[in-house]
C-alpha positions as CSV (number, residue, x, y, z in Angstrom):
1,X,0.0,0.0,0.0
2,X,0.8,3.6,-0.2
3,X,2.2,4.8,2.6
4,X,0.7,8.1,2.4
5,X,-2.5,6.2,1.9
6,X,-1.6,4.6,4.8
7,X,-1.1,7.3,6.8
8,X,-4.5,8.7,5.7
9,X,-6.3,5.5,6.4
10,X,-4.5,6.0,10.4
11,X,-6.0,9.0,9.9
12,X,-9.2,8.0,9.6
13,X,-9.4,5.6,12.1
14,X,-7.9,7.3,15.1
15,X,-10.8,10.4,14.3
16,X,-13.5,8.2,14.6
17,X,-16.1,8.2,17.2
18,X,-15.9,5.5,19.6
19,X,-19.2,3.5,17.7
20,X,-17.1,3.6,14.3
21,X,-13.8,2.3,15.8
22,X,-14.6,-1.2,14.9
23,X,-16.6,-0.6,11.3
24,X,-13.8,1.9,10.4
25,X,-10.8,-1.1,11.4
26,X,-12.5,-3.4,9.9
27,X,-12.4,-1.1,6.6
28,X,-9.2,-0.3,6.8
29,X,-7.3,-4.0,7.4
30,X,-10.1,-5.6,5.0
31,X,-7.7,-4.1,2.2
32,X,-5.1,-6.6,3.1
33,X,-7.1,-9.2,4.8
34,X,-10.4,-9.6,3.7
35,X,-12.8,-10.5,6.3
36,X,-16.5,-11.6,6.8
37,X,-16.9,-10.4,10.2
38,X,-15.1,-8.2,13.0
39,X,-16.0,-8.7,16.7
40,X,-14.3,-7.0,19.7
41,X,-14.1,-6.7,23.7
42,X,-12.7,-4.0,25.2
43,X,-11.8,-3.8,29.0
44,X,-12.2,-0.1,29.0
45,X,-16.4,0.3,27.8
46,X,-18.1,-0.9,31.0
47,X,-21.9,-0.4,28.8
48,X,-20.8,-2.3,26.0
49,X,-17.7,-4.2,26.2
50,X,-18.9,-6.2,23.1
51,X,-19.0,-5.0,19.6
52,X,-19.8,-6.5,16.3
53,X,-19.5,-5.4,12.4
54,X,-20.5,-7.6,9.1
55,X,-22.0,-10.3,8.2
56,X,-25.3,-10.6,10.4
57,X,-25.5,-14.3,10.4
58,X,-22.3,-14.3,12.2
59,X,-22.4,-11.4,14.2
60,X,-26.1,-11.8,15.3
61,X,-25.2,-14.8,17.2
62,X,-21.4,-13.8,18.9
63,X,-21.4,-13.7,22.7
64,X,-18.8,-12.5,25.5
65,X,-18.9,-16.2,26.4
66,X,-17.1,-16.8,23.1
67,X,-14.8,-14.1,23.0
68,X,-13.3,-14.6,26.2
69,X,-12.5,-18.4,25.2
70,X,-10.3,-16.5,22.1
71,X,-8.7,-14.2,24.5
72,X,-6.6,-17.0,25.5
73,X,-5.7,-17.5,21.4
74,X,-4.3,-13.9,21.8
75,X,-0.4,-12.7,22.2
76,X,-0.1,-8.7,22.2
77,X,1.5,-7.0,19.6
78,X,0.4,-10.3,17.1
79,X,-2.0,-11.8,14.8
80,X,-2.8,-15.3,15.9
81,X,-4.8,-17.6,13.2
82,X,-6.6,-20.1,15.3
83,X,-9.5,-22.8,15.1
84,X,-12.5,-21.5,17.6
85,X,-15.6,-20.3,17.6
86,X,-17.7,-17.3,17.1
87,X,-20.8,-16.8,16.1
88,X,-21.9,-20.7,17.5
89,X,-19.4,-22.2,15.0
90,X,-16.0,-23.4,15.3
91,X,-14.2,-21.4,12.4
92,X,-10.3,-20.2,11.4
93,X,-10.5,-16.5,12.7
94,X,-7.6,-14.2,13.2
95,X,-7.1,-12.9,16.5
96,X,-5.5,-9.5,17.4
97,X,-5.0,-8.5,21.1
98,X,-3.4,-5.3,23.1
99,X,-1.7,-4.8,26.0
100,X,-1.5,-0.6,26.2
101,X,0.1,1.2,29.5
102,X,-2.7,3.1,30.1
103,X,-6.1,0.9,30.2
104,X,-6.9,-2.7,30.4
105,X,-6.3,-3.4,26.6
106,X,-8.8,-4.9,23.7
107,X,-9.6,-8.1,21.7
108,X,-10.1,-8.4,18.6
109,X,-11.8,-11.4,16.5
110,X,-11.4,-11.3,12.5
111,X,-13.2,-14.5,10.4
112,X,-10.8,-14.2,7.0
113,X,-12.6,-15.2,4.0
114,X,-10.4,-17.7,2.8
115,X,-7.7,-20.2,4.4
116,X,-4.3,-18.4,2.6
117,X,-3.4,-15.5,4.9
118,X,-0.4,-14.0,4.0
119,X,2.1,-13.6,6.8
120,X,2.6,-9.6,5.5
121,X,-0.7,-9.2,5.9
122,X,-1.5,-10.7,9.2
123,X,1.9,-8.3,10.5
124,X,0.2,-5.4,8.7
125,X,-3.1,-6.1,10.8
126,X,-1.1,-6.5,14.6
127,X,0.6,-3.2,13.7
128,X,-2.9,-1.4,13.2
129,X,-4.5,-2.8,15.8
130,X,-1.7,-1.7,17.9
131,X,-1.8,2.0,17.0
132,X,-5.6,2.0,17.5
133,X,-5.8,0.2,21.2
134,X,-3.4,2.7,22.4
135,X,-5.5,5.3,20.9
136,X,-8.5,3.9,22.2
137,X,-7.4,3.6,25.4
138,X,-6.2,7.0,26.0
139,X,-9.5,8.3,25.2
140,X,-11.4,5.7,27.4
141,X,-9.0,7.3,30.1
142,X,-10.3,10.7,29.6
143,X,-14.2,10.3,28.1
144,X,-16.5,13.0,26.9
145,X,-19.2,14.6,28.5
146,X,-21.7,13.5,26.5
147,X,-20.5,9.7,26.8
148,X,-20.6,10.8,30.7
149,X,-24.2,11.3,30.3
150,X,-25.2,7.9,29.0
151,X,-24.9,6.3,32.8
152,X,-29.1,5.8,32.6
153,X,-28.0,4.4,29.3
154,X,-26.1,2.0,30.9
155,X,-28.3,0.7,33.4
156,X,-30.2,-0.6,30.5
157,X,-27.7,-2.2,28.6
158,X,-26.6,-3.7,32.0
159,X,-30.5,-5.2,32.2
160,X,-30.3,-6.7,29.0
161,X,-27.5,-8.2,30.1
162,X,-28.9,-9.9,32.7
163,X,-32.0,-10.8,31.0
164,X,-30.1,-12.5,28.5
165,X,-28.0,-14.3,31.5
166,X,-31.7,-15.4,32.7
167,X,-32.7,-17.0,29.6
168,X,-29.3,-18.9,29.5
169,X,-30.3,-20.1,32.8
170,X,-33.3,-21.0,32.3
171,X,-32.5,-23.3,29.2
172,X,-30.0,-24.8,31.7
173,X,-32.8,-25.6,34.6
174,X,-35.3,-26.6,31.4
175,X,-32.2,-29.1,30.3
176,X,-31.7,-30.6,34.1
177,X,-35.6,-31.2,34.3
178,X,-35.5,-32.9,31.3
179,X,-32.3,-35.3,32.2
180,X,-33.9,-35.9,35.4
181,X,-37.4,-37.1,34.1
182,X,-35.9,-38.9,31.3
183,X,-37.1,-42.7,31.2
184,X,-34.5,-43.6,28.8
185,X,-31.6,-43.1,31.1
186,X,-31.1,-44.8,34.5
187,X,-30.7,-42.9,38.0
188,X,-26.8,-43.2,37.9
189,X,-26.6,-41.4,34.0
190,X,-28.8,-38.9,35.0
191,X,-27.3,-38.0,38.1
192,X,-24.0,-37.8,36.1
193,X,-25.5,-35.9,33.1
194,X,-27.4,-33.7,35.6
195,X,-24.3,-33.0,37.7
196,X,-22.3,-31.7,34.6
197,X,-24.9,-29.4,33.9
198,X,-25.0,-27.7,36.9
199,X,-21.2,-27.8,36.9
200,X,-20.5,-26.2,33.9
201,X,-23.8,-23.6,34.3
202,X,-21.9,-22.5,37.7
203,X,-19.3,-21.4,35.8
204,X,-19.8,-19.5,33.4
205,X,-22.5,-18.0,36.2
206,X,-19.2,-17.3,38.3
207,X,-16.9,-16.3,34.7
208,X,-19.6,-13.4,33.7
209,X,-19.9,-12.8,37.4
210,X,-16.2,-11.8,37.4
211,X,-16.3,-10.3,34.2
212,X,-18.8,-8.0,34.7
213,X,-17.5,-7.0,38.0
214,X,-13.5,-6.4,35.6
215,X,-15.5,-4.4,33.4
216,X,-17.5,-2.5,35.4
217,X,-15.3,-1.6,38.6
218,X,-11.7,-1.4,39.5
219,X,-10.1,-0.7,43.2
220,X,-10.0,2.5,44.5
221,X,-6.3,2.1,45.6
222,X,-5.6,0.8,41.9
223,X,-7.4,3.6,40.0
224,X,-5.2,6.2,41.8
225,X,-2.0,4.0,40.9
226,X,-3.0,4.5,37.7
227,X,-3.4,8.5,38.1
228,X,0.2,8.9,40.1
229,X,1.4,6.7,36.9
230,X,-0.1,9.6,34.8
231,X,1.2,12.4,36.6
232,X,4.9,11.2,37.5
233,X,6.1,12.5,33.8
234,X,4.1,15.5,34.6
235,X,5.7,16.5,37.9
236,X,8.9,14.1,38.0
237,X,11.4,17.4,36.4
238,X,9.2,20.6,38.0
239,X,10.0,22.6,41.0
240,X,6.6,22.2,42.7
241,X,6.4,20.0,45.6
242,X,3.8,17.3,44.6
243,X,2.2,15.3,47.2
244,X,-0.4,12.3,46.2
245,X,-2.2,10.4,49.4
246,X,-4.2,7.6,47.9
247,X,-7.6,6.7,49.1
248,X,-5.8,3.3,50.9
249,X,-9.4,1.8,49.9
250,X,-10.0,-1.8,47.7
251,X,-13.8,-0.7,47.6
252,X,-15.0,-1.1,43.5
253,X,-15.0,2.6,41.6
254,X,-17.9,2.1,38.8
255,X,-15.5,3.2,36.0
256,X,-17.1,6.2,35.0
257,X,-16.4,7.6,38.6
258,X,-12.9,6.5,38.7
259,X,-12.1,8.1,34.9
260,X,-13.6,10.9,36.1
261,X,-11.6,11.1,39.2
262,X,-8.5,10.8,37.4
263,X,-9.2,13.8,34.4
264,X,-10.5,16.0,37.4
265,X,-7.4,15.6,39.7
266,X,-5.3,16.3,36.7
267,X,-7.0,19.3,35.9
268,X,-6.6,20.8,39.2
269,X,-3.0,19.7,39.5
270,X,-2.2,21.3,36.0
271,X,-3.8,24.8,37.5
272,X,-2.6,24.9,40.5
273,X,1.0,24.5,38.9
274,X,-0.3,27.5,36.8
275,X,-0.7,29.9,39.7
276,X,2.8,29.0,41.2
277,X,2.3,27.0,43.9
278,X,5.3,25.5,45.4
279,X,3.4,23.2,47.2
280,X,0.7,21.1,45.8
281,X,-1.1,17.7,47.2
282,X,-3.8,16.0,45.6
283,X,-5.9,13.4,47.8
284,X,-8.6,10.8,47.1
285,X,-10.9,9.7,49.9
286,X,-14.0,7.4,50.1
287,X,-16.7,8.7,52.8
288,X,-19.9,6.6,52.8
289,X,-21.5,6.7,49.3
290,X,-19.1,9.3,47.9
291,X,-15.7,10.0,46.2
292,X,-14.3,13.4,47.6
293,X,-11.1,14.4,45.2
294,X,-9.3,16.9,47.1
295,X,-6.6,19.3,45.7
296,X,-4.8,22.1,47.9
297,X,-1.9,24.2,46.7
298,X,-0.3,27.4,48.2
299,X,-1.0,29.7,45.1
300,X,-0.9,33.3,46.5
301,X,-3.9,34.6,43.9
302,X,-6.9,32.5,44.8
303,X,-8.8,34.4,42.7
304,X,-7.4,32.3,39.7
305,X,-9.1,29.3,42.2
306,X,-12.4,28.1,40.2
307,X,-12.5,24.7,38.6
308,X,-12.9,25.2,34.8
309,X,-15.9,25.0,33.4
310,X,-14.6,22.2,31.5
311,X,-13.8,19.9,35.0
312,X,-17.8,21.0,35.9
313,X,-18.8,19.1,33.0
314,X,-17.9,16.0,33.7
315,X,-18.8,15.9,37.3
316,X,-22.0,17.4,36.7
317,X,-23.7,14.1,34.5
318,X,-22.9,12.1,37.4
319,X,-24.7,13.9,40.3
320,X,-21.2,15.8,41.2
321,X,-20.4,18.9,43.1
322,X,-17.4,21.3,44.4
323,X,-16.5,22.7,47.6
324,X,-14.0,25.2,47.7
325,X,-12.4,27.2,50.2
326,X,-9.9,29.8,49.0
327,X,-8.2,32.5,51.2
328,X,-6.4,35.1,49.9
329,X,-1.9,34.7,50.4
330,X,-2.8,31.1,52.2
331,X,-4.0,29.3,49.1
332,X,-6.8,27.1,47.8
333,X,-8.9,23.6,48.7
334,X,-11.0,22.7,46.0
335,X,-12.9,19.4,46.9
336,X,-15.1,17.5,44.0
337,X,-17.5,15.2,45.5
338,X,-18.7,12.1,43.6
339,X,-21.5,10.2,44.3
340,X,-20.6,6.3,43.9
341,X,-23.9,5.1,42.1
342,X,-26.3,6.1,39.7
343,X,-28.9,7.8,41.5
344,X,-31.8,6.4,39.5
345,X,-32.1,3.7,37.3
346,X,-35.3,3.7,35.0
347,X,-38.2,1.3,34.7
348,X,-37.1,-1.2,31.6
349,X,-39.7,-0.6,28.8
350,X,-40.4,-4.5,27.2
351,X,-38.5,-2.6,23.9
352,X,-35.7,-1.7,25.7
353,X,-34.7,-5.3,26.3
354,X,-34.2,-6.2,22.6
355,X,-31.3,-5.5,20.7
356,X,-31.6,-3.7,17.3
357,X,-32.3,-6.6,14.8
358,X,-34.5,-8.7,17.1
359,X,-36.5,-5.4,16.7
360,X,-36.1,-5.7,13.3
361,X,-37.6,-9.1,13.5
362,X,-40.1,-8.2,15.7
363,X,-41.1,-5.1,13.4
364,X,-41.5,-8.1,10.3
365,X,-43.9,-10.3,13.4
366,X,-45.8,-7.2,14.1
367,X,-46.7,-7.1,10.2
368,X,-47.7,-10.7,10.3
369,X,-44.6,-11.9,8.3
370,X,-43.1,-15.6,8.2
371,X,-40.3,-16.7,9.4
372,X,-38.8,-16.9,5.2
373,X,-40.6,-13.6,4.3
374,X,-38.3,-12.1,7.0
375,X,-35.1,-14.0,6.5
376,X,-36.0,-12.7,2.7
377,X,-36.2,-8.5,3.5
378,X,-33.5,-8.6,6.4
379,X,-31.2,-11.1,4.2
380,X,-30.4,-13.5,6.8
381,X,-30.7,-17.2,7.1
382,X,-34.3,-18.7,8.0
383,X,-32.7,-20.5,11.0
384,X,-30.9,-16.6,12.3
385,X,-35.1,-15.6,12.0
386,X,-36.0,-18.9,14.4
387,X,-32.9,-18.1,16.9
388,X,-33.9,-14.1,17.3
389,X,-37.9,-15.2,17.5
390,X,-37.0,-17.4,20.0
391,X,-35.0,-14.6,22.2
392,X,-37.8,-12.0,21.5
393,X,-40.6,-14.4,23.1
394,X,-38.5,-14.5,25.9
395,X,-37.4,-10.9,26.4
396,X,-40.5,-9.8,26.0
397,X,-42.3,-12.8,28.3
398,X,-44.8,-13.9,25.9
399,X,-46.0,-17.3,24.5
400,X,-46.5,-16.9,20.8
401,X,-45.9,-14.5,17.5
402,X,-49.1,-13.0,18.2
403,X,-48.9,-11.5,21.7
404,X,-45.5,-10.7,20.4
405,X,-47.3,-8.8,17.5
406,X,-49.8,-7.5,19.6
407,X,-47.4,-5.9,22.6
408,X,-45.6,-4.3,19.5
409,X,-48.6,-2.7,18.2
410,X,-49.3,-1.5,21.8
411,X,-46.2,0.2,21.9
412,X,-46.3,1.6,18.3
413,X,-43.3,-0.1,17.2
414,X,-42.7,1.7,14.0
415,X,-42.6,-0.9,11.3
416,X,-38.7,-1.7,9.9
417,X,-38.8,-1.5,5.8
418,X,-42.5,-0.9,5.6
């Protein structure tokens, strides 16, 4: 390739919005390794650490389940071709993992259209990847307002989640029912069978238990490692005495709170370095349900004292507040205090549990469609149609397509392609 080409296809990628990261990749290495599908995981999206891009019969059926088995596929800084599966089917993908300083890295499943990948190309693909994580991760460190906002957001996307985990579940207790009333197996196969069911069920309870506690949380005393990591190039060479007392506290940050914790301490570090302090110290301390990040300095003008109004935007979305207590040739205590949780979390509509092509399939119900007629308009396969019906009768806590059809109506679900 070019390499200015190459340098404007970087470009490209590293301006994207954090929703086109994975379409834009997935552009961008498809011109030297063509590719059906792109899923990734990221550590660093608590609301939704899975994403998807391509072919739908693939993508419509990929799980966290399945990506963290490929995790273990992965060496940073590499493209791994494997066997495993995605998508419900064991297939040769092409797996691309980072390990960057700053956040807790990214995964990345390609499924190559054809068996001959070229070794230039799968180096070509590590090296991208590589440049975009880091990227990625340094943005995820220091989000926008407006993604700051999306916490309600969030609690929904967390009760999918775990309606999804419930229907998982229940297939499992439906499975152990149907061991255990079997006639065709005696009592010591269907303890056995039963016993493995409820074995491996526990598991994966326990695996999305922990994962979902990674990706949502991280200690307090390990969040402010990670901000005196981000400050020592800062303050390592200047004159200013800088102090950092740590919260001494393993309690869980919700990620949102701790990012925010971090940008905000910076900010007031970086001006209170701008009114000549000599002395500086930046504190984080946990009291009851809050976060209070306290910075004092010695400045001499205090007048110069007010958090900018870019630091009140990002602690206002999340219910935040300052305190500040300047006096004149003594200096400045500027306290942010962050409540730990969301303070409400909205009533789930029954539409806010399905994802946007089981609404597309619902849409197709609702106009009293077959299963063929809308495999035909949403070109996927008549057995994808079955699997998201299937999910949609359970989201939704109905019995058949018709109470399906009907709730839809109720709700005025606006018809897809009519």
């Amino acid at each position: 390739m070019d390499p200015l080409s190459v340098l404007g296809q970087v470009e490209y990628m590293l301006a994207a919005p954090r929703p086109e990261l994975l379409p834009r990749f997935s552009e961008t290495a498809a011109a030297v390794l063509p590719h059906r599908a792109a899923a990734m995981e990221t550590g660093d999206c608590s609301r939704l650490p899975v994403k998807v891009h391509g072919d739908p019969e693939i993508t419509g059926l990929v799980t966290s389940a399945e990506l963290r088995g490929l995790a273990a596929f992965g060496v940073p800084g590499q493209a791994v071709v494997a066997d495993g599966t995605l998508g419900g089917k064991r297939r040769k993908l092409v797996v691309l993992t980072s390990a960057p300083v700053i956040g807790k890295g990214a995964m990345i499943a390609l499924v190559p259209d054809g068996d001959d990948i070229e070794g230039g190309a799968l180096e070509f693909v590590a090296k991208l990847w590589d440049i975009v994580s880091v990227n990625a991760a340094q943005r995820a460190t220091d989000p926008e307002p407006a993604v700051l906002e999306s916490n309600i957001a969030a609690a929904t996307a967390r009760a999918r989640a775990i309606t999804d985990l419930g229907q998982t579940h229940a297939t499992t207790l439906a499975s152990l029912l149907s061991v255990l009333r079997s006639r065709r197996l005696d009592d010591a196969v269907a303890r056995r069978t039963a016993t493995d069911l409820a074995a491996a069920a526990l598991v994966e309870l326990r695996s999305t238990a922990d994962r979902d506690q990674e990706l949502s949380a991280e200690p307090a005393s390990s969040a402010f490692d990670t901000l005196a990591a981000q400050l020592d190039p800062l303050v390592r060479h200047n004159d200013v005495t800088v102090d950092l007392a740590g919260p001494g506290d393993e309690r869980p940050l919700p990620q949102d709170i701790a990012h925010t914790a971090r940008t905000v301490t910076r900010g007031l570090v970086l001006t209170a370095l701008e009114r000549e302090s000599t002395r500086v110290r930046a504190s984080w301390r946990l009291d009851g349900q809050t976060l209070r990040i306290t910075v004092r300095d010695d400045g001499q003008d205090v007048a110069d004292a007010v958090p900018a109004t870019g630091l009140t935007e990002r602690i206002t979305p999340l219910g935040g507040r300052w305190e500040i207590d300047a006096v004149p040739g003594w200096g400045a205590t500027i306290t942010a205090v962050l409540p730990l949780g969301v303070q409400e979390t909205p009533d789930l509509r029954p539409l806010d549990r399905l994802n946007p092509r089981e609404l597309e399939v619902l849409a197709g119900i609702a106009r009293g469609k077959r299963n063929r007629q809308i495999a035909e308009e949403l070109m996927l396969t008549e057995h994808t149609v079955k699997f998201h019906v299937r999910k949609i009768l359970g989201k939704l806590e109905v019995t058949s397509r018709g109470e399906a059809a009907i709730l839809a109506r109720e709700l005025r679900l606006e018809s897809v392609g009519a």
